[in-house]
SEVEXVO-574149 format. One record per residue (C-alpha): residue in three letters; x, y, z. Coordinates in steps of 0.5 Angstrom, whole numbers, plus 500, padded with zeros to 3 digits. Example, Ala and Ser with C-alpha at 12.3 -4.5 7.8 and 13.67 -1.06 7.14 Angstrom:
% residues 2
+-----+-----+-----+-----+
!   r !  px !  py !  pz !
+-----+-----+-----+-----+
! ALA ! 525 ! 491 ! 516 !
! SER ! 527 ! 498 ! 514 !
+-----+-----+-----+-----+
This chain:
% residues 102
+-----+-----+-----+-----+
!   r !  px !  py !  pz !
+-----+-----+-----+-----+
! UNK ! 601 ! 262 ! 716 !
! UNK ! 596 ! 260 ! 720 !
! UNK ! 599 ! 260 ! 726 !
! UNK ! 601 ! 267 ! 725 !
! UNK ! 594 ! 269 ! 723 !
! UNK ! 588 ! 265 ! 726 !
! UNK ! 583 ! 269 ! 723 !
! UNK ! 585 ! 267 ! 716 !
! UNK ! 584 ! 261 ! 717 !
! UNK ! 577 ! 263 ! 715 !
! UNK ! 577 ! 266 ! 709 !
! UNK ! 582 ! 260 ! 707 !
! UNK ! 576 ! 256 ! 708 !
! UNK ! 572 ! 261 ! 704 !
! UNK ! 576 ! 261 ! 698 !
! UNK ! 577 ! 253 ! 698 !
! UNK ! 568 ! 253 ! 698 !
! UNK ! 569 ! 258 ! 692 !
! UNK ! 573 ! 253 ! 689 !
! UNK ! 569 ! 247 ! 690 !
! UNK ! 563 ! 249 ! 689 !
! UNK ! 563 ! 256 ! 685 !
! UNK ! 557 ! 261 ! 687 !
! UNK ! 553 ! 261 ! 680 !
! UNK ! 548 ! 268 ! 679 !
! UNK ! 541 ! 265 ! 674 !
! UNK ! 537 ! 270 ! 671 !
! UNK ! 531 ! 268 ! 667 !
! UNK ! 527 ! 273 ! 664 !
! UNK ! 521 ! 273 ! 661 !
! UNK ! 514 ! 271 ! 660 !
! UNK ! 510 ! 270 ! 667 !
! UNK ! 508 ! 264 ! 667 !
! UNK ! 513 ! 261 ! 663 !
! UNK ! 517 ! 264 ! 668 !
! UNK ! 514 ! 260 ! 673 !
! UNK ! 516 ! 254 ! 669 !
! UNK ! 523 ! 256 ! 670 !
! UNK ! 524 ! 259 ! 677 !
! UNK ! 520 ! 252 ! 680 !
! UNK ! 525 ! 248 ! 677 !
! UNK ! 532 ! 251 ! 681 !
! UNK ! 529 ! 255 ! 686 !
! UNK ! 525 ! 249 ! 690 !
! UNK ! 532 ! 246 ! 693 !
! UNK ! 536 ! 249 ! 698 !
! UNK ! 543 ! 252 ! 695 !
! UNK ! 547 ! 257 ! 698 !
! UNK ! 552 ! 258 ! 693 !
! UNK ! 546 ! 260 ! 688 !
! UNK ! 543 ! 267 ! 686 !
! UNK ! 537 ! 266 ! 682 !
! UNK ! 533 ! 273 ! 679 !
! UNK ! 527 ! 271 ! 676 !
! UNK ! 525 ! 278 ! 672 !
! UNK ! 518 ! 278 ! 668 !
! UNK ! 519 ! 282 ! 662 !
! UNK ! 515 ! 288 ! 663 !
! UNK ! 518 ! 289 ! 670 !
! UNK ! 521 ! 296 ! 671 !
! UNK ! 529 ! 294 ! 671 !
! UNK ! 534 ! 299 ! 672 !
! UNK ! 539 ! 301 ! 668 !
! UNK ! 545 ! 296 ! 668 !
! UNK ! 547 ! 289 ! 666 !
! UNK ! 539 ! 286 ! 668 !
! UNK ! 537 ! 292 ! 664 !
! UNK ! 541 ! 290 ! 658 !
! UNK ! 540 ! 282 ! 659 !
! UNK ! 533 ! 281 ! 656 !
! UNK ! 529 ! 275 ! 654 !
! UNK ! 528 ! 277 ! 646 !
! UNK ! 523 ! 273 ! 642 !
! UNK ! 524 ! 266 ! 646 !
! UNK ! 518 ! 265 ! 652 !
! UNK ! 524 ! 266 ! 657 !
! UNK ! 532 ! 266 ! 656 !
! UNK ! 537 ! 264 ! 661 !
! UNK ! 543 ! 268 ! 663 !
! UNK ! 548 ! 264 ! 667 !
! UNK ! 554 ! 267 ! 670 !
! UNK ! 560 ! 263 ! 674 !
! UNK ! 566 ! 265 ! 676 !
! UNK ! 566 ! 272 ! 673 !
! UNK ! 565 ! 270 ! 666 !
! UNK ! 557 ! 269 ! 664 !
! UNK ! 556 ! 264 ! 658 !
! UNK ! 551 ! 265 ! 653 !
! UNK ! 543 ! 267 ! 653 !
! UNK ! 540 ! 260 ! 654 !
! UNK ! 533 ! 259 ! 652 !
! UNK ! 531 ! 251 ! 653 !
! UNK ! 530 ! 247 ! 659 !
! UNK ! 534 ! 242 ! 656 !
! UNK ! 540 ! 246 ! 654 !
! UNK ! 540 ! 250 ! 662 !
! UNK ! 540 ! 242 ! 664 !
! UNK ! 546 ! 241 ! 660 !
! UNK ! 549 ! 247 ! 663 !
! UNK ! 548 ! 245 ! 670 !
! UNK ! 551 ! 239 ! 669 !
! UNK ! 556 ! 237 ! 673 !
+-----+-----+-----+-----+
């Protein structure tokens, strides 16, 4: 095949770094400082397979899945998504660890 298409040997590649290391979407939301707190923690590291969004409670969102994602009665509450799926509002340092774990 890839003698028959060259150019696919690139999003082969693509494909198999997606399945080796899985792009993961944080989005944390929350009180300013706190919100500080978090964003410190993960985005201080160099990750190109990670997307973080860091979204003060009181900021203008518009309507869609970040409006519907909101950081409740907690300081600041988690989403995390990979694969397509995104699992369950995570509102603890420790429990976002344990997620992230490998």
């Amino acid at each position: 095949v890839l003698e028959q298409a060259p150019n696919a040997c690139s999003a082969i590649l693509a494909a198999l770094e997606g399945e080796i290391n899985p792009v993961w979407i944080l989005v944390l939301r929350g009180q300013p400082d706190a919100l500080h707190t978090w964003w410190e923690r993960y985005a201080r590291a160099y990750a190109p397979q990670r997307l973080l969004l860091a979204i003060p409670t009181d900021a203008a969102v518009p309507p869609g899945p970040l409006a519907a994602w909101q950081a409740g009665e907690a300081l600041v509450t988690a989403y995390l998504c990979t694969n397509l799926e995104c699992r369950p509002p995570i509102i603890t340092l420790d429990a976002l660890e344990r997620e992230l774990a490998p």
